[in-house]
N, C-alpha and C positions, 0 to 999 in steps of 0.2 A: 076337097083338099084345097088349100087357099096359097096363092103364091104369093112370094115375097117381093114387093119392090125393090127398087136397089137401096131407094132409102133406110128401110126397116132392115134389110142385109145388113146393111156398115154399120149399121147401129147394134148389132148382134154380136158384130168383129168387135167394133171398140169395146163394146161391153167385157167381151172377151179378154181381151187381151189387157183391158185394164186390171181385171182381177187378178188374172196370172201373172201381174209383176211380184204380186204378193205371196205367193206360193213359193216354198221351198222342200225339193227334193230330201236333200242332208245338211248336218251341220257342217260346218268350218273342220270343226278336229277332227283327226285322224289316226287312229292306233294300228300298227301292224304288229304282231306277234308274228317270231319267227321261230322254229323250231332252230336249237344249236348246233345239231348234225348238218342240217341243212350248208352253216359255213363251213365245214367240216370236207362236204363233198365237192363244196366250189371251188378248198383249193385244191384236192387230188385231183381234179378234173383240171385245173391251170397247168398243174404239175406235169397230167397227162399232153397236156397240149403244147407245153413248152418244148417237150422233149420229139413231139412228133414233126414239129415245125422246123427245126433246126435241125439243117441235115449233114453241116459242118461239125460237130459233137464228138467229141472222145470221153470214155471210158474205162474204166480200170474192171478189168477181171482178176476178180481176187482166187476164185475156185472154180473147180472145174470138177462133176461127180453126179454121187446119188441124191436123192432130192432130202432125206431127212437131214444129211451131211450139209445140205445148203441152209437147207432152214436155221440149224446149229448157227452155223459161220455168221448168216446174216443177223439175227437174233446180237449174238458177241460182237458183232460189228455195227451194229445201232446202238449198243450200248456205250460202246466204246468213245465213236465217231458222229456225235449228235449234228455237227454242220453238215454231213454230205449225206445225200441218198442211197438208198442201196436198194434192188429189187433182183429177182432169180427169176432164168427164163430158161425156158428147153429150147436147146439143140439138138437133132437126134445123135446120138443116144444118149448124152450127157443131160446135165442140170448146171448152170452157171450162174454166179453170184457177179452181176455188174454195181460198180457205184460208182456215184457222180455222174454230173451232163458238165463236162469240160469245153467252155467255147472254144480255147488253143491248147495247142500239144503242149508248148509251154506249162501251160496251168495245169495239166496230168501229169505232167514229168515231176514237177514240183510234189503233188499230194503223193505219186507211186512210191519217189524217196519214203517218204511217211507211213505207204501202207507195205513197204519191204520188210519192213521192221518186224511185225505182226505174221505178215503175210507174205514169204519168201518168193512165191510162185506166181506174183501180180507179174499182167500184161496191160498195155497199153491195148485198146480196141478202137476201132472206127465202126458203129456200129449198121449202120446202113452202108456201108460199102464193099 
């Protein structure tokens, strides 16, 4: 086995290291495909987070019942009402139809006038309180 002096070492490195300036990995461009669903879940997941972070929020209950009776209402009420959200949750023993995330009472008071209309039996809610 023969050892290396230091001279023939360095000479080994720069050899080295001179070749490797010329080496490349990848090119320059870049393509990412993205599946469409994929924005799709980014923003019900915003949506989800906006509403869990803010815990000053009011809503409007529009129905209060059985769950195919929500589905109904809610269904007729995205139709209708395409700027606000609307989602149904269980209470026991009921099913209830909430929409909108109202930063001020204000701003539910105003849309409840609008959803009386339709929906005689809205309440204003605080949902986390």
């Amino acid at each position: 086995m023969k050892i290396l002096t230091q001279k023939t070492a360095f000479q080994f490195v720069l050899f080295f290291c001179f070749f490797s300036l010329n080496l490349f990995s990848q090119e320059e461009n870049i393509t990412v495909s993205q599946n469409p669903k994929f924005e799709n879940l980014l923003n019900e997941k915003r949506k989800i987070n906006a509403s869990i972070t803010i815990n000053d929020i009011y809503k409007i209950q529009i129905y209060n019942g059985d769950i195919e009776s929500s589905k109904k209402i809610l269904i007729d009420f995205k139709k209708e009402f395409l700027n606000l959200d609307g989602t149904i949750v269980f209470y026991t023993p009921a099913y209830k139809v909430w929409v909108g995330n109202f930063k001020t009472r204000i701003e539910a008071e105003r849309n409840l006038l609008l959803l009386k209309t339709k929906y005689p039996n809205s309440l204003i809610i605080q949902p986390n309180k």
